[in-house]
C-alpha positions as a Markdown table, in Angstrom:
| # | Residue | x | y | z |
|---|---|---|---|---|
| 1 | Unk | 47.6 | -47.2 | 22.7 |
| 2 | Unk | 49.8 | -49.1 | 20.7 |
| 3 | Unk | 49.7 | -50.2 | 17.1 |
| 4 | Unk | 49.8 | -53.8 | 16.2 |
| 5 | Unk | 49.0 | -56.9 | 14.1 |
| 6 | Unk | 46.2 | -59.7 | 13.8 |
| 7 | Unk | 48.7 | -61.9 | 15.8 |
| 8 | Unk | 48.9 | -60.0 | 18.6 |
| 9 | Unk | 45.0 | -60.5 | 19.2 |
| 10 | Unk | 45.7 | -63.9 | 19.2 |
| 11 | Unk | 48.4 | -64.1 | 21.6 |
| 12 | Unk | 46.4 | -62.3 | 24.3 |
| 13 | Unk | 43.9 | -65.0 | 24.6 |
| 14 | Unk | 43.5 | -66.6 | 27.6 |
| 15 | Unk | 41.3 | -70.0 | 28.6 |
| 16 | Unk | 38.1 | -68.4 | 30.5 |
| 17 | Unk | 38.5 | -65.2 | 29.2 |
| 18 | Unk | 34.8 | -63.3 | 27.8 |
| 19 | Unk | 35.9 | -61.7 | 24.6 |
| 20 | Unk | 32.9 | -59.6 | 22.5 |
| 21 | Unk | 33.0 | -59.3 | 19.2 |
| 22 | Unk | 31.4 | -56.8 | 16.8 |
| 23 | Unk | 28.3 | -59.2 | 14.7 |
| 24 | Unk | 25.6 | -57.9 | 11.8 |
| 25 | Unk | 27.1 | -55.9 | 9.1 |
| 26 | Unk | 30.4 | -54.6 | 11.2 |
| 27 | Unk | 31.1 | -58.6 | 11.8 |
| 28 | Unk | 34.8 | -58.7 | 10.8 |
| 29 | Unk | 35.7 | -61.3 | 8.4 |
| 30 | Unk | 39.3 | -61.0 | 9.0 |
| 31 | Unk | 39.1 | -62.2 | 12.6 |
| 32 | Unk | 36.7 | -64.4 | 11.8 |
| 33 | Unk | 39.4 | -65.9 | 9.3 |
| 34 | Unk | 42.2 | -65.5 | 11.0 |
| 35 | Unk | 40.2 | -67.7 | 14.4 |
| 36 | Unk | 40.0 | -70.3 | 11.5 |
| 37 | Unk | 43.1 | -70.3 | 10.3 |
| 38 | Unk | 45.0 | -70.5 | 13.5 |
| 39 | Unk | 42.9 | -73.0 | 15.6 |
| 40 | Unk | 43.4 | -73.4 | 18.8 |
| 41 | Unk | 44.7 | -69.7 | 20.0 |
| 42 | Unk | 41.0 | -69.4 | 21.3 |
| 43 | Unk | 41.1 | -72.3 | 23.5 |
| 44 | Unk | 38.4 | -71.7 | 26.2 |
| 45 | Unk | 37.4 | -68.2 | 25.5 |
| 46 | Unk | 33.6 | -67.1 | 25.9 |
| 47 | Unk | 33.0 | -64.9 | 22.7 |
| 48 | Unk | 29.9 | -62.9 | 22.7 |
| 49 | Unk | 28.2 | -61.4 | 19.8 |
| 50 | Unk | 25.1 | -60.1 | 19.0 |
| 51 | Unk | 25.2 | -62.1 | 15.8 |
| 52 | Unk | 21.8 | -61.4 | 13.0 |
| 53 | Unk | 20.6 | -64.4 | 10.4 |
| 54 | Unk | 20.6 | -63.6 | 7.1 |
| 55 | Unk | 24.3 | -61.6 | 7.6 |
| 56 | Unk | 26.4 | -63.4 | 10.0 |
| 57 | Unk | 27.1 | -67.1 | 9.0 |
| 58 | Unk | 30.1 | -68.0 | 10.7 |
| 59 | Unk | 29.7 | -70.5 | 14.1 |
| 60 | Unk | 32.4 | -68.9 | 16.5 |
| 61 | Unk | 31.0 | -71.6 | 18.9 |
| 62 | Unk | 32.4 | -74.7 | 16.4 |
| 63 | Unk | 36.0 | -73.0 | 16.5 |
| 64 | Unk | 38.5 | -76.0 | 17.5 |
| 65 | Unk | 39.5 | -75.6 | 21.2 |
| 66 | Unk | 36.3 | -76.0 | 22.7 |
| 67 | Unk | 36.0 | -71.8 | 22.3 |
| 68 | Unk | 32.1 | -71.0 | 23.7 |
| 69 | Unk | 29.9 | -68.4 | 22.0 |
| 70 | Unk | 26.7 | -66.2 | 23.5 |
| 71 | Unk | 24.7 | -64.5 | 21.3 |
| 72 | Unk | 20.9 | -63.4 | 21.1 |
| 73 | Unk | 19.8 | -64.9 | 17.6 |
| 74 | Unk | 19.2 | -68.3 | 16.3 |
| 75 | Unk | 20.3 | -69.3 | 12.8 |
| 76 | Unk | 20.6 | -72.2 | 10.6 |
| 77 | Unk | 24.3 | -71.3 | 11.2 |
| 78 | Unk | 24.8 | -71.5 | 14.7 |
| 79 | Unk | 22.8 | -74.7 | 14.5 |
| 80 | Unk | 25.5 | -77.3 | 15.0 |
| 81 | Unk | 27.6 | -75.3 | 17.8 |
| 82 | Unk | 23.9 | -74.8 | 19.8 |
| 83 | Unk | 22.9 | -78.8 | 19.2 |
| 84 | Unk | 26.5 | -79.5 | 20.8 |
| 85 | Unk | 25.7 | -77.0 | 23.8 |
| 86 | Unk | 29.0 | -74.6 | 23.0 |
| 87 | Unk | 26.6 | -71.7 | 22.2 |
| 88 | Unk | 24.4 | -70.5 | 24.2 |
| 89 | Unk | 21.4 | -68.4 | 22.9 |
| 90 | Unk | 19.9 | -65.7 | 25.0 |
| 91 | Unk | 16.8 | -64.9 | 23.3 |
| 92 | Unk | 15.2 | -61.6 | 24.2 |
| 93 | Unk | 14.1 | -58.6 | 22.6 |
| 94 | Unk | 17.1 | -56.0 | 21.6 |
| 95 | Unk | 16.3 | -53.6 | 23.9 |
| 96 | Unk | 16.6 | -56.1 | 26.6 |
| 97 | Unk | 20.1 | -57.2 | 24.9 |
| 98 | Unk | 21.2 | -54.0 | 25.1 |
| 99 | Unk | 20.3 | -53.6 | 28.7 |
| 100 | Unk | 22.4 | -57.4 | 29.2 |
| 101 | Unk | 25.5 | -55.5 | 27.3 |
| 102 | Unk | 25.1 | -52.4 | 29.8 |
| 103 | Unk | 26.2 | -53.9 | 32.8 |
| 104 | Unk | 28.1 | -57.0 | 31.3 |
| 105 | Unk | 32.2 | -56.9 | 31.9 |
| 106 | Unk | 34.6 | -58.0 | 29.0 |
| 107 | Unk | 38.2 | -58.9 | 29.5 |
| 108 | Unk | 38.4 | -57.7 | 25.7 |
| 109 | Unk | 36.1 | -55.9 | 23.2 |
| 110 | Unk | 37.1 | -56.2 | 19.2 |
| 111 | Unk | 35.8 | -53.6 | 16.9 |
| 112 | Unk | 36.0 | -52.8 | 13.9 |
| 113 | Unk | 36.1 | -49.3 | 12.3 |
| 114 | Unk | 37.2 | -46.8 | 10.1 |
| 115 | Unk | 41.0 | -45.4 | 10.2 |
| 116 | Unk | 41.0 | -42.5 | 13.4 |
| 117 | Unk | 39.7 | -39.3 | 11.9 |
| 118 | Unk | 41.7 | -35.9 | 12.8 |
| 119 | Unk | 40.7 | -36.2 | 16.3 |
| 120 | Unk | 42.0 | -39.6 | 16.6 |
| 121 | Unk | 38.9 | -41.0 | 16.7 |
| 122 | Unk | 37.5 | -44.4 | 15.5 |
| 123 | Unk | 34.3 | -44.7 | 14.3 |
| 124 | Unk | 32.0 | -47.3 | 14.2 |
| 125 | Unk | 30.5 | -46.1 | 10.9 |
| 126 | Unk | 27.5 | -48.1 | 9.7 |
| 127 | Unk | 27.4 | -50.3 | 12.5 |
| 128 | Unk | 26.6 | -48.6 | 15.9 |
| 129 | Unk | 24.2 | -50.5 | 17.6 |
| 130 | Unk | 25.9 | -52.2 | 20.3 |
| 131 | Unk | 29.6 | -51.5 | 20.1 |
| 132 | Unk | 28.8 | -48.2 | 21.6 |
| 133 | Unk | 27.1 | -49.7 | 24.8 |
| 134 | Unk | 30.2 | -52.4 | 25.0 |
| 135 | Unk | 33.5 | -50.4 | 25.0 |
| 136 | Unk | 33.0 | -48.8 | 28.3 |
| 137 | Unk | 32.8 | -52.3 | 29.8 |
| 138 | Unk | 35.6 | -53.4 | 28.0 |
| 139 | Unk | 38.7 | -54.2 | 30.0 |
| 140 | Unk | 40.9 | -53.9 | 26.3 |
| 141 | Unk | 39.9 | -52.5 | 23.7 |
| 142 | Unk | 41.3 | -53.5 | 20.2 |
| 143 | Unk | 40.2 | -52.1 | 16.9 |
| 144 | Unk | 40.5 | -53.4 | 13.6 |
| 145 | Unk | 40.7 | -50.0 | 11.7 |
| 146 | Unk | 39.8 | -50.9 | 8.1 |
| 147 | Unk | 41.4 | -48.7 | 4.9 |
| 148 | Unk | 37.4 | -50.0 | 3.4 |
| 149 | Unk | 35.2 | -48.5 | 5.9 |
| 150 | Unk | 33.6 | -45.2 | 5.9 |
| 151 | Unk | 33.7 | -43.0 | 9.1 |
| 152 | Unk | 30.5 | -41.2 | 9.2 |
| 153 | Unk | 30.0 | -37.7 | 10.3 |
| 154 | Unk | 26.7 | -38.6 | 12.4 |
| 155 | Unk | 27.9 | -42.0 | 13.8 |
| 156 | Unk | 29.5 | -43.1 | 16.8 |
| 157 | Unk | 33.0 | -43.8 | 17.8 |
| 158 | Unk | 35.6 | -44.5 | 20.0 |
| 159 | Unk | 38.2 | -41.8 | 21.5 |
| 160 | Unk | 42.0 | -42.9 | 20.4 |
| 161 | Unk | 42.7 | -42.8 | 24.4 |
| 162 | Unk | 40.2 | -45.3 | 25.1 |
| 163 | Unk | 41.9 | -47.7 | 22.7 |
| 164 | Unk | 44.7 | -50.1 | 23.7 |
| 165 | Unk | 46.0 | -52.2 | 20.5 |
| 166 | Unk | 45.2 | -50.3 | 17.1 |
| 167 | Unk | 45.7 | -52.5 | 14.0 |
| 168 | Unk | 45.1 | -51.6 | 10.4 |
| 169 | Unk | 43.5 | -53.8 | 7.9 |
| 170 | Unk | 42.9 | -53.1 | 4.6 |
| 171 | Unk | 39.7 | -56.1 | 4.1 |
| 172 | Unk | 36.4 | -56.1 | 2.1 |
| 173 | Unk | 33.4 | -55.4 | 4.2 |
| 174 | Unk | 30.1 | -57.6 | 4.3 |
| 175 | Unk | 27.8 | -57.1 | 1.7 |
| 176 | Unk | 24.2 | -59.1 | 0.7 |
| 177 | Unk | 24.2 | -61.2 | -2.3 |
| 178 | Unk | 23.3 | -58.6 | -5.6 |
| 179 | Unk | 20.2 | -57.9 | -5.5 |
| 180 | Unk | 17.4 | -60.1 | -7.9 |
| 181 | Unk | 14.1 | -59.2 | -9.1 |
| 182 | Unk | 11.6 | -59.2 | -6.6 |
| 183 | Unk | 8.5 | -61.9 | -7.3 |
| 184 | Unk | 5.4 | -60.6 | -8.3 |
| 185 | Unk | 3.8 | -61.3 | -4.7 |
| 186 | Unk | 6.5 | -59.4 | -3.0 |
| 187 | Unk | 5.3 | -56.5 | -5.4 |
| 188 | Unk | 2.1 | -57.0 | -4.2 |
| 189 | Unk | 2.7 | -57.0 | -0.7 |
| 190 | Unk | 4.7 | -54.0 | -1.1 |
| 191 | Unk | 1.8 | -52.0 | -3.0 |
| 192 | Unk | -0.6 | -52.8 | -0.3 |
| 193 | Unk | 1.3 | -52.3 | 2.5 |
| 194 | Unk | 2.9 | -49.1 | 1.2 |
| 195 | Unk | -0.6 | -47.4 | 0.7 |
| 196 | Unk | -1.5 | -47.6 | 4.4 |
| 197 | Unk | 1.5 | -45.5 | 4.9 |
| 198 | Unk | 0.3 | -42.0 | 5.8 |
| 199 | Unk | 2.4 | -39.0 | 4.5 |
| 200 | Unk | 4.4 | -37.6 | 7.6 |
| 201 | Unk | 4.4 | -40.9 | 9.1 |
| 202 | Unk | 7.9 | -42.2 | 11.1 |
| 203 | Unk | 8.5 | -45.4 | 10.0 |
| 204 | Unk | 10.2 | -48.6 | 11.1 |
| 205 | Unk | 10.9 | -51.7 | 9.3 |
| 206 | Unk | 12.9 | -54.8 | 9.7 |
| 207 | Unk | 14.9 | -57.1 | 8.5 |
| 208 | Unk | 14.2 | -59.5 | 5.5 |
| 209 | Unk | 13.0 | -58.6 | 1.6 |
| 210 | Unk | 9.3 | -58.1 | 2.4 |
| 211 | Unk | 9.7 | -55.6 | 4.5 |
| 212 | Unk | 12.4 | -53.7 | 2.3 |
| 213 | Unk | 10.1 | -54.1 | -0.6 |
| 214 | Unk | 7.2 | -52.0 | 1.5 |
| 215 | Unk | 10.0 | -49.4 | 2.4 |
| 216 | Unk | 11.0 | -49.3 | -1.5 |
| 217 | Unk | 7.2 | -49.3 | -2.1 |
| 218 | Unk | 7.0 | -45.7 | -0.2 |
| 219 | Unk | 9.4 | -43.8 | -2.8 |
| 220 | Unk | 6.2 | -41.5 | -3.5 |
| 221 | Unk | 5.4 | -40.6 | 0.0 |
| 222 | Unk | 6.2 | -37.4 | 1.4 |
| 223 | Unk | 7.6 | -35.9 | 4.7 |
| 224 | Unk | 8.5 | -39.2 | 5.7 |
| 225 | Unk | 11.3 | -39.5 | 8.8 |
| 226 | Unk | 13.1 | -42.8 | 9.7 |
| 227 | Unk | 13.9 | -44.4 | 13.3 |
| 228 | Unk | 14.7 | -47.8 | 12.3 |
| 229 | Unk | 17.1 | -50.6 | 13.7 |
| 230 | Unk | 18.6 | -51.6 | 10.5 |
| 231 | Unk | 18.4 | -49.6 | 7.1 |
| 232 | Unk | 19.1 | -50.8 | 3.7 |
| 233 | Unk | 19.9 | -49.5 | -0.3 |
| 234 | Unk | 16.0 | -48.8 | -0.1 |
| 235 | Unk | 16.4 | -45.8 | 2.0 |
| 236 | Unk | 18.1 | -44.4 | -0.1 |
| 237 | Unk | 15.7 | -44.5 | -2.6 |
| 238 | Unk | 13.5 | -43.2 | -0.5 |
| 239 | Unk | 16.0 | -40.0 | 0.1 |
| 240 | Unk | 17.0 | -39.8 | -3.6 |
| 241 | Unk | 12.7 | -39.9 | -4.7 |
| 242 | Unk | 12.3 | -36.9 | -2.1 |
| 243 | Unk | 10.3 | -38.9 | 0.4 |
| 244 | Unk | 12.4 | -38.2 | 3.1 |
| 245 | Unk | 11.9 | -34.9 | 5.5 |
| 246 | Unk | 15.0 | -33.0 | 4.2 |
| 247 | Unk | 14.8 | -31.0 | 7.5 |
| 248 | Unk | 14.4 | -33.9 | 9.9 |
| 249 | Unk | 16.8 | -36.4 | 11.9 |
| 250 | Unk | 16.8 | -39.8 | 10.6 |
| 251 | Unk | 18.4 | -42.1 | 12.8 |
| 252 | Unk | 19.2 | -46.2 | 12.4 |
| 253 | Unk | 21.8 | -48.5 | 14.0 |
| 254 | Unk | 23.3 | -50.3 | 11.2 |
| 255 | Unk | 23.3 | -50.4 | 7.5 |
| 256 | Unk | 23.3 | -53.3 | 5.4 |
| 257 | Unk | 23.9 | -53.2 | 1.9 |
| 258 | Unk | 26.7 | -52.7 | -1.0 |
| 259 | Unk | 29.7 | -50.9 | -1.3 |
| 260 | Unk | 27.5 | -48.1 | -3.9 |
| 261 | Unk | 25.1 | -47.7 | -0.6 |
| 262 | Unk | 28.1 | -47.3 | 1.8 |
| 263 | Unk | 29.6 | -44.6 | -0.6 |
| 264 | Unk | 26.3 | -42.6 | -0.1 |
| 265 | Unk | 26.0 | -43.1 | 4.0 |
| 266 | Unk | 28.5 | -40.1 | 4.5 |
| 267 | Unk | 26.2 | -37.4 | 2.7 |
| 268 | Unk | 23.1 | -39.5 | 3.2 |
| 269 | Unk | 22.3 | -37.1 | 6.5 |
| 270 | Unk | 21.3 | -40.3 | 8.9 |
| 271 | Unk | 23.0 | -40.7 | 12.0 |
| 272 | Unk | 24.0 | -44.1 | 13.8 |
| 273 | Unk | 23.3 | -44.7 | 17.2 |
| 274 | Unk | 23.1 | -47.1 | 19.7 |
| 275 | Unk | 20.2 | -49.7 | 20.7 |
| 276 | Unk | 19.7 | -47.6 | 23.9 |
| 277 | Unk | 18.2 | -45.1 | 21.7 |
| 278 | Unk | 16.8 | -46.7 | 18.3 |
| 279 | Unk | 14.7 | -49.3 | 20.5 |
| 280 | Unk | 14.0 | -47.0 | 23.5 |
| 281 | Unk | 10.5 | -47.6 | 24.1 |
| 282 | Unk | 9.9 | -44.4 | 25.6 |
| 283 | Unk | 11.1 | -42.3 | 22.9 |
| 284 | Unk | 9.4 | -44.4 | 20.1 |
| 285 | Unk | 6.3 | -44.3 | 21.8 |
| 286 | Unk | 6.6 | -40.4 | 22.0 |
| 287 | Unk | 6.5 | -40.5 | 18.1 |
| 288 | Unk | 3.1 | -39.6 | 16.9 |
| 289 | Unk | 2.3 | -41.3 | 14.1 |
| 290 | Unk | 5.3 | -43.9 | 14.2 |
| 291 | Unk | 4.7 | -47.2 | 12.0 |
| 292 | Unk | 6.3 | -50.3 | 12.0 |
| 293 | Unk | 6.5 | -52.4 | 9.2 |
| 294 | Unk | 7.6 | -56.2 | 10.2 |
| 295 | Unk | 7.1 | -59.6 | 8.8 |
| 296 | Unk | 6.8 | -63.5 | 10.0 |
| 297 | Unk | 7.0 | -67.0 | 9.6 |
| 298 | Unk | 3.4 | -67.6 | 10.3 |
| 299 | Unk | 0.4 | -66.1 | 11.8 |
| 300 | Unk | -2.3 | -67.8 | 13.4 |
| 301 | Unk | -6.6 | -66.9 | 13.3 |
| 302 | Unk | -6.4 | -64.9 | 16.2 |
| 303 | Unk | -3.2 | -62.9 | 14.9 |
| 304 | Unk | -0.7 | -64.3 | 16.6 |
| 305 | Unk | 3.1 | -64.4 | 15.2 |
| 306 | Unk | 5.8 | -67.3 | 15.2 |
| 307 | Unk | 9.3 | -65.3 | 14.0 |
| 308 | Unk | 11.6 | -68.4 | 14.9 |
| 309 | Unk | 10.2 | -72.2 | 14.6 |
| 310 | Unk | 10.4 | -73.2 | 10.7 |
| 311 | Unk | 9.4 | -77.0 | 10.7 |
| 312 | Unk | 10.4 | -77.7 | 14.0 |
| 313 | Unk | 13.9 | -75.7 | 13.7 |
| 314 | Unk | 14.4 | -72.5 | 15.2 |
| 315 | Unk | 16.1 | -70.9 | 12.7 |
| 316 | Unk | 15.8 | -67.1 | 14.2 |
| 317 | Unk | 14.5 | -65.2 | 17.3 |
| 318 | Unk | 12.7 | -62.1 | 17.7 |
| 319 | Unk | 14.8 | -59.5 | 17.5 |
| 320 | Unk | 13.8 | -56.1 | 17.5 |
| 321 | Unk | 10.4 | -56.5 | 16.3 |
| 322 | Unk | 8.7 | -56.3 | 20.4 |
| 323 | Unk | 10.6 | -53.4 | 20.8 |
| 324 | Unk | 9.0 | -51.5 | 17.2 |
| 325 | Unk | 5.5 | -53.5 | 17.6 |
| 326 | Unk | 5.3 | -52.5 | 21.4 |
| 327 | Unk | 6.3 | -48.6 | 20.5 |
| 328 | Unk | 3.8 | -48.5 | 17.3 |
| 329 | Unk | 0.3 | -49.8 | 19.7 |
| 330 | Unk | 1.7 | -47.1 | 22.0 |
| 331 | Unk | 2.1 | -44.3 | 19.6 |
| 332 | Unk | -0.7 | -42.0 | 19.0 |
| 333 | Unk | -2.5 | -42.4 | 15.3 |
| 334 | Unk | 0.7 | -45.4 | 15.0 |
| 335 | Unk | 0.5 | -48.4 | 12.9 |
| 336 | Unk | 2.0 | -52.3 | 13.2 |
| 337 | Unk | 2.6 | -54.0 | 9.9 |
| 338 | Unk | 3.1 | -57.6 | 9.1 |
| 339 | Unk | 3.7 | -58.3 | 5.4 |
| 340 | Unk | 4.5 | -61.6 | 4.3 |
| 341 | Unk | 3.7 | -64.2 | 1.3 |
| 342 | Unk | 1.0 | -66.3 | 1.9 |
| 343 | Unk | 2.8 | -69.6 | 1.4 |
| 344 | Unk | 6.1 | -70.8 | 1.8 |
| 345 | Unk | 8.4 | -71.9 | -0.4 |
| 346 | Unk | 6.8 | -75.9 | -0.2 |
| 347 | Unk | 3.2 | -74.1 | -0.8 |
| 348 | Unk | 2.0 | -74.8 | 2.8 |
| 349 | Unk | -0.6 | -71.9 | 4.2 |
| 350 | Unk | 1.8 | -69.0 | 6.4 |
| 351 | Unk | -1.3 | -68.5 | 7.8 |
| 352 | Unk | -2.1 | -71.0 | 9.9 |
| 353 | Unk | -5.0 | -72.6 | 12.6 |
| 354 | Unk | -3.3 | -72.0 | 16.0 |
| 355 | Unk | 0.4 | -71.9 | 16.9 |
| 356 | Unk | 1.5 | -73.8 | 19.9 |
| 357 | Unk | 4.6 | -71.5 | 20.9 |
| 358 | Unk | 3.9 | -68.0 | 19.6 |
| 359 | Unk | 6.6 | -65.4 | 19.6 |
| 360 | Unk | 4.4 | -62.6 | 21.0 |
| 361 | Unk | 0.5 | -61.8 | 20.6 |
| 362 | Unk | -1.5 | -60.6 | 18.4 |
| 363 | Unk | -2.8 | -57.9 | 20.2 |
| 364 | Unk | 0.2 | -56.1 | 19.4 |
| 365 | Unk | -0.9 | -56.1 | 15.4 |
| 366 | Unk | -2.6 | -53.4 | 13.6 |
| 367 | Unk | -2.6 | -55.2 | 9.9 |
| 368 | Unk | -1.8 | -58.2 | 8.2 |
| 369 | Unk | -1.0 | -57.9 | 4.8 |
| 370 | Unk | 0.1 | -60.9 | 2.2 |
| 371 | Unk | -0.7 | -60.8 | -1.8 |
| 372 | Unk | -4.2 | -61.6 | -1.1 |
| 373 | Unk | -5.2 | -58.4 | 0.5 |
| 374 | Unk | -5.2 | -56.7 | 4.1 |
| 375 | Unk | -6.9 | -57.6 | 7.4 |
| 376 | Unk | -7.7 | -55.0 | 9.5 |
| 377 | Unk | -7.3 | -56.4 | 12.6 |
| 378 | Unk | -7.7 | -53.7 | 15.2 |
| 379 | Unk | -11.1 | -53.5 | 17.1 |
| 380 | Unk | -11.7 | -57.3 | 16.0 |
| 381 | Unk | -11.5 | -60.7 | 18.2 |
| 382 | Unk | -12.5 | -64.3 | 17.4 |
| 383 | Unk | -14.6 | -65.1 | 15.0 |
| 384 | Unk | -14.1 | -61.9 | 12.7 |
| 385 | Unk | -10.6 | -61.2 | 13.4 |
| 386 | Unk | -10.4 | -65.2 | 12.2 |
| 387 | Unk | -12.3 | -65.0 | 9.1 |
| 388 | Unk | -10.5 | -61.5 | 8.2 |
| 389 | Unk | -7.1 | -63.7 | 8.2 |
| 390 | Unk | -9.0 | -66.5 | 6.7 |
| 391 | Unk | -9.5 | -63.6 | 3.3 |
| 392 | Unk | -6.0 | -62.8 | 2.5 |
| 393 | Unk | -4.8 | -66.7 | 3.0 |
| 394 | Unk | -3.5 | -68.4 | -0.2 |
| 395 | Unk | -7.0 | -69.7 | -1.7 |
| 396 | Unk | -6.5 | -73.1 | -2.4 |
| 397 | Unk | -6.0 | -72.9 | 1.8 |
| 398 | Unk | -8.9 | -70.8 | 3.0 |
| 399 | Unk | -11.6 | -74.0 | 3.0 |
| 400 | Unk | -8.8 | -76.0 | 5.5 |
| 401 | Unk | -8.7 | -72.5 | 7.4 |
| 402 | Unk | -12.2 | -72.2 | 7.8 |
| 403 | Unk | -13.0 | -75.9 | 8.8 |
| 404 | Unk | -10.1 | -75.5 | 11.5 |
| 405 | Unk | -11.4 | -72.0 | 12.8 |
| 406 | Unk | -15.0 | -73.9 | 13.0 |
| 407 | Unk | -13.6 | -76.8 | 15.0 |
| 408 | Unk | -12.1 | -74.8 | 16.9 |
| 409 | Unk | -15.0 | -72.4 | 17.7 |
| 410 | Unk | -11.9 | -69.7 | 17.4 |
């Protein structure tokens, strides 16, 4: 290992070369700014990233010198680099990325992490779900250690022999806008959901303010243990209330959330791992009791979900949430949850007649929940599993819903 500077990342690109690079909350911004600053140095490289909307907003795949970018998640921000073909999306589920990542060579790997611990170790802190499955791959391995980044004693890391150019930065980390008052049908949501919640229960949930409000919405439970993809600054509300089993293991893959919630991750007790293991089907399935709690752009009558197309633009992809809804229908007394507002932002019905292109089926959902109310969907097909999703529809929609579902003979 030797110790370096950004430049030196830059002078060991080569045309043709697949570079990955860390995306979601351990993207680092410096690289990403020092790429902009110095265009050209990635002429012809293929970066590949496992880039998340709503955190990562750069385009690596617009960088001048025709640089190329792979990743698994659409976003309004990747939108121009995938119109011009120079990214290419792989949409899958994560645990199928993850496999990809497995037995995928990289000329380079970037990381970022915390400054080597006594053992000369790097960790990847708050952000271990997929750099762990790519550095063993990884022809070079370069680390970005960063004087702001937290190693955590139940994380991952890197061993200092495994690491061949060592540069320390001293950079802020990404953090979500401050937080705002949630509306009053996000409160809702969050009440209803949050009472289906059994004490005991292991519990899931994804990305996006719905779902967070549900997990925020559980600070009275009890006994509760987490295996969740992604966890936020409601966890630890939920560890600082005394919902959380204080003798079990709670395990996620990333955090997302402010520098006050990154202070706590050290002594929060949660340890970071790897997709292999926080989407493992086998293993959630194992968990009795295991809930997930998701959400959606839209849902049709007979339940099923659209998580990407939003007015014709495919502005995300599915993510994790197979993976979670898969392992809840599996699990013995588990539980899928979809919570979301009943309209969108130009009032148009969320809950809509038929979708043309669903993201997966609805066989794969327990309950729908928006501000109107819950639909029980298990044990129910056409007609009733309609008009149940008909009941918690925004009600200035429900008559258009009904006429469709009639027309339809759903």
């Amino acid at each position: 290992m030797r110790n370096g500077s950004p430049g030196d990342v830059l002078l060991g690109f080569r045309p043709g070369q697949r570079i990955f690079i860390q995306g979601g909350p351990g993207e680092n911004v410096g690289l990403s700014n020092l790429l902009m600053d110095n265009p050209g140095y990635a002429r012809g490289v293929e970066f590949w990233s496992s880039l998340v909307p709503g955190i990562n907003s750069f385009d690596y795949g617009s960088l001048p010198g025709d640089a190329k970018l792979t990743t698994f998640m659409a976003s309004t921000a990747l939108e121009p680099s995938i119109t011009a073909g120079r990214t290419r999306l792989i949409a899958m589920p994560y645990s199928e990325v993850a496999e990809l990542l497995s037995r995928t060579e990289f000329d380079a790997a970037i990381f970022q992490t915390s400054p080597p611990d006594a053992q000369g170790r790097y960790s990847f802190a708050h952000s271990c779900d997929m750099p762990p499955i790519v550095w063993p791959n990884a022809h070079k391995r370069i680390v970005f250690f960063n004087e702001q980044m937290h190693s955590l004693p139940l994380g991952q890391s890197l061993p200092g022999d495994a690491v061949d150019l060592a540069i320390p930065i001293n950079e802020p980390l990404l953090s979500p806008p401050p937080n705002v008052s949630r509306p009053a049908a996000v409160a809702e949501i969050a009440r209803l959901a949050a009472g289906l919640v059994p004490d005991g229960a292991t519990v899931q949930a994804g990305i996006g303010d719905t779902p967070a409000a549900v997990v925020a919405g559980l600070r009275l439970h009890r006994g509760l243990r987490i295996l969740s993809g992604i966890i936020t600054s409601e966890y630890q509300q939920l560890a600082e209330s005394g919902a959380l089993d204080a003798g079990a293991e709670h395990v996620a893959g990333v955090a997302w959330g402010d520098a006050a919630f990154r202070n706590w991750l050290p002594q929060s007790g949660f340890a970071f791992r790897s997709v292999l293991e926080t989407h493992d089907h086998t293993k959630l399935a194992a968990i009795p009791g295991f809930v997930s709690i998701g959400s959606a752009l839209e849902v049709d009558l007979t339940g099923n979900l659209n998580l990407e197309w939003r007015s014709g633009r495919r502005v995300s992809s599915v993510g994790g949430a197979p993976d979670y809804l898969r392992a809840a229908t599996a699990s013995a007394g588990g539980l899928s949850i979809i919570a979301l507002r009943a309209t969108s932002g130009n009032g148009g019905s969320r809950i809509v007649p038929t979708l043309k292109a669903p993201s997966f089926a609805g066989d794969l959902v327990d309950v729908v929940v928006t501000e109107h109310g819950i639909a029980q969907l298990t044990g129910l097909s056409g007609e009733t599993r309609a008009n149940a999703l008909i009941a918690i529809a925004a009600p200035e929609h429900r008559a258009f819903l009904a006429d469709a579902r009639r027309r339809s003979a759903i």
